[in-house]
C-alpha positions in Angstrom: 104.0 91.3 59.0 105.7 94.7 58.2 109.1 96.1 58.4 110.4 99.2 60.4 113.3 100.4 58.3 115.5 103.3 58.4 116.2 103.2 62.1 118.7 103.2 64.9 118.5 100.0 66.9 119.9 99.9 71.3 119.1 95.9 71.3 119.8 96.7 74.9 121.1 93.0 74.8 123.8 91.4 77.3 126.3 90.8 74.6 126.5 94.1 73.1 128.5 97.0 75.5 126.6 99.8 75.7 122.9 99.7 74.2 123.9 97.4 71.4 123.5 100.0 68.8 122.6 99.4 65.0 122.7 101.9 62.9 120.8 102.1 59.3 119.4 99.1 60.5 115.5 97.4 60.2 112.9 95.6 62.3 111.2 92.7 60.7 107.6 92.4 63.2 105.6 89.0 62.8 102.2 89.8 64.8 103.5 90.3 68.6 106.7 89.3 67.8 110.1 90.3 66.1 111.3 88.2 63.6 114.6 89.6 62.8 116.7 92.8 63.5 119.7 94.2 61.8 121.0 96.1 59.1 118.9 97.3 56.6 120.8 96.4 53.8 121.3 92.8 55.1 117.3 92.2 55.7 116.8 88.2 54.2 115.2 87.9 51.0 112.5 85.9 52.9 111.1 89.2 53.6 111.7 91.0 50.4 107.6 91.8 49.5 107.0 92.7 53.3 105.6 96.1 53.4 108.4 98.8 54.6 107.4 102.4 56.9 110.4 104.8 56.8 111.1 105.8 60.2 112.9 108.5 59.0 116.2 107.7 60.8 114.8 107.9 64.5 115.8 105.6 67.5 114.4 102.6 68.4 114.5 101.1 71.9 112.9 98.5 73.8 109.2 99.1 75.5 110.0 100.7 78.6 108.8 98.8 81.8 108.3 100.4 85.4 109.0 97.3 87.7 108.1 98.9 90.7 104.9 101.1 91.4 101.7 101.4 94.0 99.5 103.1 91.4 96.3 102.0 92.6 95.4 103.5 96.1 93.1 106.3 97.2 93.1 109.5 98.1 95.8 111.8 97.7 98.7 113.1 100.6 99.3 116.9 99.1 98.3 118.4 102.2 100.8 116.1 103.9 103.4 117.7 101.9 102.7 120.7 102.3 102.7 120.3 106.0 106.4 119.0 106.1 107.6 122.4 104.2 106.0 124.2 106.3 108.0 122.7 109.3 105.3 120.3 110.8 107.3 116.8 112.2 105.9 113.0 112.0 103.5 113.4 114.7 102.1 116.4 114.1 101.0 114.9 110.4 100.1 111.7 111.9 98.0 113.6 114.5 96.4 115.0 111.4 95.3 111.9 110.1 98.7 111.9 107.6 101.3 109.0 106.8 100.6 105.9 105.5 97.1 105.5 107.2 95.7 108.0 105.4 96.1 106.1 102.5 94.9 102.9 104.0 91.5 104.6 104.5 91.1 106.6 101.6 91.9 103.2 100.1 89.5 101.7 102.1 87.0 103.8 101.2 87.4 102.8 97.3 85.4 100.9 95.4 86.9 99.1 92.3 85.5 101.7 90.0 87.1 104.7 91.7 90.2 102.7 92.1 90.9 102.4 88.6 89.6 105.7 87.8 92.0 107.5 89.8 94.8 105.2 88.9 94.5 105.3 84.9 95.5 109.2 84.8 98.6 108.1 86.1 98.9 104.9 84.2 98.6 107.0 81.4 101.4 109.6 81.9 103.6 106.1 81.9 102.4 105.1 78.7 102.8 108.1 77.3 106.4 107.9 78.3 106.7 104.5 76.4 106.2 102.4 78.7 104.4 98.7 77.8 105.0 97.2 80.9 104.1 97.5 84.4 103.8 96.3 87.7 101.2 97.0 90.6 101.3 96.3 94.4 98.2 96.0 96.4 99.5 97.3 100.5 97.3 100.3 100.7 94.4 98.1 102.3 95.8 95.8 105.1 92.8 93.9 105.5 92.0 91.0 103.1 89.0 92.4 101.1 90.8 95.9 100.2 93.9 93.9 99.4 92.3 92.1 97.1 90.1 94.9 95.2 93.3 96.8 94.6 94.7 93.5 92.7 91.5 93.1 90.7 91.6 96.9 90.0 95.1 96.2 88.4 94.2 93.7 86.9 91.5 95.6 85.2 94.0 98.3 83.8 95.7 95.8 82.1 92.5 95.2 80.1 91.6 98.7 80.1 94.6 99.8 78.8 97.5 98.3 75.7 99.7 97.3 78.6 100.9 94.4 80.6 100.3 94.3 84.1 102.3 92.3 86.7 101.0 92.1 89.8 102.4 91.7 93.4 100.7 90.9 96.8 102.0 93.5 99.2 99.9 93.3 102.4 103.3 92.6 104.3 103.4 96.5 103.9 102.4 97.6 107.2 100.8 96.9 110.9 97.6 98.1 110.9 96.0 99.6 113.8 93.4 96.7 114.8 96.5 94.6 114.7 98.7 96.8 116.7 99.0 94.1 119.0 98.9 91.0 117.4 101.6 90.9 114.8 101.5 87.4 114.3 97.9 87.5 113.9 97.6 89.5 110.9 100.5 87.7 109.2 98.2 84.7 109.7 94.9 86.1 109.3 95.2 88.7 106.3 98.9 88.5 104.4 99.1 84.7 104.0 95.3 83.9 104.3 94.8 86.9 101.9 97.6 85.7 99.4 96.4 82.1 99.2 92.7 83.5 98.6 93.9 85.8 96.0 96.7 83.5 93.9 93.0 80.8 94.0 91.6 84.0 91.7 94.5 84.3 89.7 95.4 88.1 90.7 99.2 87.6 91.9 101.9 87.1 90.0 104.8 88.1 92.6 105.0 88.1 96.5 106.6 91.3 98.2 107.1 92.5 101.7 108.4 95.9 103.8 111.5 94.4 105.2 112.5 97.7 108.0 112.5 98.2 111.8 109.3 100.2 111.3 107.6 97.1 109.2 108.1 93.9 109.3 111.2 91.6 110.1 113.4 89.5 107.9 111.9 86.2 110.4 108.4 87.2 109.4 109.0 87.9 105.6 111.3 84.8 105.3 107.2 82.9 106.6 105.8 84.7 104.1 108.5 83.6 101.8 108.3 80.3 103.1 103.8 80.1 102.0 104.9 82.0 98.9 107.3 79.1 97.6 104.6 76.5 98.3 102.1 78.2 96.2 104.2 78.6 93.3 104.9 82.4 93.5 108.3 84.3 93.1 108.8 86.5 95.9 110.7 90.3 96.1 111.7 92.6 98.8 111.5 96.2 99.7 114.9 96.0 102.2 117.6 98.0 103.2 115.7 101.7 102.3 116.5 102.8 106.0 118.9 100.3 108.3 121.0 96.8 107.1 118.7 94.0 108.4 119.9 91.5 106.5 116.9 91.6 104.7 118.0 91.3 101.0 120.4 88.2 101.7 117.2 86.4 103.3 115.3 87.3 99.8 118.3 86.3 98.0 118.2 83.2 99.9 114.6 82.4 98.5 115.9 83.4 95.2 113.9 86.9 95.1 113.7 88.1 91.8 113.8 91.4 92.9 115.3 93.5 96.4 114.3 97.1 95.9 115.4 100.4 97.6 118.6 99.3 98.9 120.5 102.4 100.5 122.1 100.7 103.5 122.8 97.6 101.6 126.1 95.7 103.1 128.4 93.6 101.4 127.1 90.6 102.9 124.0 91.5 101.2 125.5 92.1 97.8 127.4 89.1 97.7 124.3 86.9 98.3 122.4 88.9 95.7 124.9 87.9 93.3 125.2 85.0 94.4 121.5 84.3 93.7 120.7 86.2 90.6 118.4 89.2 92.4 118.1 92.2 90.6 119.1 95.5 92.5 116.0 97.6 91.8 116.8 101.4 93.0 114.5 104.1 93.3 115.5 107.8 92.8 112.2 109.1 93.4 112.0 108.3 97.6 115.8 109.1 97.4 114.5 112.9 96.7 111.2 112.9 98.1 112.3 112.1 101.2 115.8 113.8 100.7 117.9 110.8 101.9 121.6 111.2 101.8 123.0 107.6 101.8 122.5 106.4 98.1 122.1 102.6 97.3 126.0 101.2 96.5 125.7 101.0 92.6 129.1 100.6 92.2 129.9 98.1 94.7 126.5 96.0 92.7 127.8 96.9 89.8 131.3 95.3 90.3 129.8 92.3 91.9 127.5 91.6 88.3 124.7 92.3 90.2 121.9 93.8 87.6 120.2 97.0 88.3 117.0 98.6 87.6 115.3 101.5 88.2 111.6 102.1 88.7 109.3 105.3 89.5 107.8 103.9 93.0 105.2 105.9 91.9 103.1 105.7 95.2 101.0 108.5 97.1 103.4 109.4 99.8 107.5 109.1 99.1 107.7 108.9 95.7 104.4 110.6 93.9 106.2 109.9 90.7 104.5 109.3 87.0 107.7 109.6 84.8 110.0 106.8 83.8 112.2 109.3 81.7 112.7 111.5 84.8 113.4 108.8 86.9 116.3 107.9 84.4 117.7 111.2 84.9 117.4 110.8 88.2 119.1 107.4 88.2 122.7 109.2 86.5 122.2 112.7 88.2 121.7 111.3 91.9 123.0 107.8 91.9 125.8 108.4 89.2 124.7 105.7 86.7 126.0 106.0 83.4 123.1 106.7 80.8 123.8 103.1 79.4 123.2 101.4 83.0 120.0 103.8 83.3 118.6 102.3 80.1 119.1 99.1 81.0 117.3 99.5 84.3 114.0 100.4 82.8 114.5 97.7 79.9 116.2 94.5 80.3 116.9 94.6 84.2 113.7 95.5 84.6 112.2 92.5 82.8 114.1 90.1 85.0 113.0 92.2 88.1 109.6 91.1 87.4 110.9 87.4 86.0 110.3 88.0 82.1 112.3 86.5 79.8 110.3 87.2 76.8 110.8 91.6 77.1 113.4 94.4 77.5 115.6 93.5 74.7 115.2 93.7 71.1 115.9 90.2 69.5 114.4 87.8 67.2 111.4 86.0 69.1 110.7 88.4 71.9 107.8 90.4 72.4 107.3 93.3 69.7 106.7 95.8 72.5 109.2 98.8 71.5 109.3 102.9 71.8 110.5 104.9 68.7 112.1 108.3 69.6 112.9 111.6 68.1 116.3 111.6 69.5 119.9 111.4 67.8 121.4 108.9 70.3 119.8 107.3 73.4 121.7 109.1 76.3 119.3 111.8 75.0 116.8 109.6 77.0 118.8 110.0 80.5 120.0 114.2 79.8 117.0 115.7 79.0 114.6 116.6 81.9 111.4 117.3 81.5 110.8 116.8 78.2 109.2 113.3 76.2 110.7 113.0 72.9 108.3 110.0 72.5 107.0 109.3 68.5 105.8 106.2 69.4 104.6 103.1 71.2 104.7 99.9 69.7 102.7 97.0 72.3 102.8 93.1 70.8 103.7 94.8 67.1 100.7 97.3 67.1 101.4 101.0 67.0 99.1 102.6 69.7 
């Protein structure tokens, strides 16, 4: 047991406006979990002998969590990049071998070992940001085996690493080309055979899907949905990044823990998110990559009570983004969140993206997973770009 004291606490809590801020306040830890938070001078005589560190007045916030990433894949799409700037259109890079299919074979290509190889780097520049929890996609495969060694390679970070990992099965990400013309097929034969094999192995926590014109409809994810709830497994959506299919009222229908992207969200859609409890999970990072100019409603969620979070999207082609604290800044410079909203969406919002009550706020009983900063006040955390005021990482009470 020890005591953080001499601190400024954002419990980042649902009853406190704002981040909940204590100042001259003290953390009581108790292994992985906090005992008791509050003012220093009020700090019960229960724990009077418990040994004290000085944090020498710095901030203390949750552990920061990224509820939204594709970090494992292979290969690389720089080239692709550079392509577009230099004025080359969608078939000329597919022509080239670019887009998503790149990926899919590069991924391919993988083995387990050079998946999480390549994927720790970035995992790294997370955690280095102070962030203690994370979730992983498989989708750069679309074939069962791949799928499935991209979900043990995430698994395998989270053992390799002082992080938790939460995974989710994404083979609903894409057509590929040997089932250009049997749609149904792969559905049958690799996203829902492949997701029963792989929740049997214990690798998926969470059930996701490409809900757009150019992937797959709100009828097939709602079968996918449909296996999903039988097996036990929460289910969330990418929806609404480029048209209004009605996607995320069809995940809100299955009580989606999550719909993410969100741009050409309706009200329709809103009000069923509400309605069911879904977290809005926006993503800043595609919003620039790919220089869209319709942003996701916030304050049409925000008025309907509908939580937010934010997340990097960190994947290889539309959002090759490894920073949480720029993605806050992001989140108030491009979608006009307040600093206090953006906090929230990498803390508590985030945890109930990813359906974890036990994270994302500091309170007595909760996980001891917290970031100390060398800032004055925590909309430090959204202004600054650039630059990772970080002291430290604290993951189930130990300072790594």
């Amino acid at each position: 047991m020890q005591i953080f004291s001499n601190v400024t606490v954002a419990r980042m809590d649902d009853k406190s406006e704002g981040y909940g801020l204590v100042e001259a306040a003290a953390l009581v830890i108790d292994k992985d979990r906090i005992a008791w938070v509050g003012p220093e001078a009020d700090v019960p005589e229960l724990y009077a002998a418990v040994p004290r560190q000085d944090l020498g007045g710095r901030l203390v916030t949750p552990g920061l969590i990224d509820c939204h990433t594709h970090v494992v894949f292979g290969g690389d799409r720089a080239r692709e990049f550079e392509m577009r700037l230099e004025g080359a259109g969608y078939e000329e890079i597919a022509r080239a071998g670019g887009g998503i299919l790149s990926t899919v074979r590069a991924t391919r290509a993988a083995s387990e070992d050079e998946l999480v190889a390549t994927a720790l780097p970035r995992v790294d520049a997370l955690l280095a940001e102070g962030v203690t929890t994370l979730e992983i996609k498989s989708g750069y495969g679309l074939e069962l085996e791949t799928e499935l060694r991209m979900l043990r390679a995430a698994r395998r970070i989270g053992r390799e690493r002082k992080v938790s990992v939460v995974t989710s099965w994404l083979a609903a990400h894409a057509l590929p080309p040997e089932y250009a013309e049997d749609r149904a097929g792969y559905l049958h034969d690799v996203v829902i055979a492949g997701m029963e094999r792989a929740h049997d192995e214990g690798l998926i926590d969470a059930v996701d899907g490409f809900c757009e014109g150019i992937a797959f409809s709100p009828e097939e994810m709602a079968q996918i949905f449909d296996r999903a709830a039988a097996l036990g497994l929460p289910v969330k959506l990418h929806a609404e990044q480029l048209s209004d299919l009605g996607g995320a009222a069809m995940a809100a229908r299955h009580h989606a823990l999550s719909v993410d992207h969100l741009e050409y969200l309706g009200a329709g859609g809103i009000a069923a998110m509400a309605a069911s409890g879904t977290v809005a999970v926006v993503l800043p990072g595609a919003f620039y990559t790919l220089r869209e100019t319709q942003s996701p409603p916030i304050a049409a969620l925000r008025a309907a009570g509908v939580p937010i979070a934010l997340a990097t999207d960190c994947n290889p082609g539309t959002s090759p983004l490894t920073s949480l604290l720029l993605t806050l800044n992001m989140g108030a410079t491009l979608f006009r969140m307040t600093p206090s909203d953006c906090l929230s969406g990498i803390t508590r919002n985030a945890a109930r993206a990813l359906g974890l009550a036990d994270r994302g706020v500091i309170a007595p009983g909760l996980r001891a997973d917290l970031a100390i900063w060398d800032v004055a006040h925590p909309a430090e955390l959204s202004y600054r770009i650039g630059f990772n005021p970080l002291h430290a990482r604290i993951y189930g009470g130990e300072i790594v």
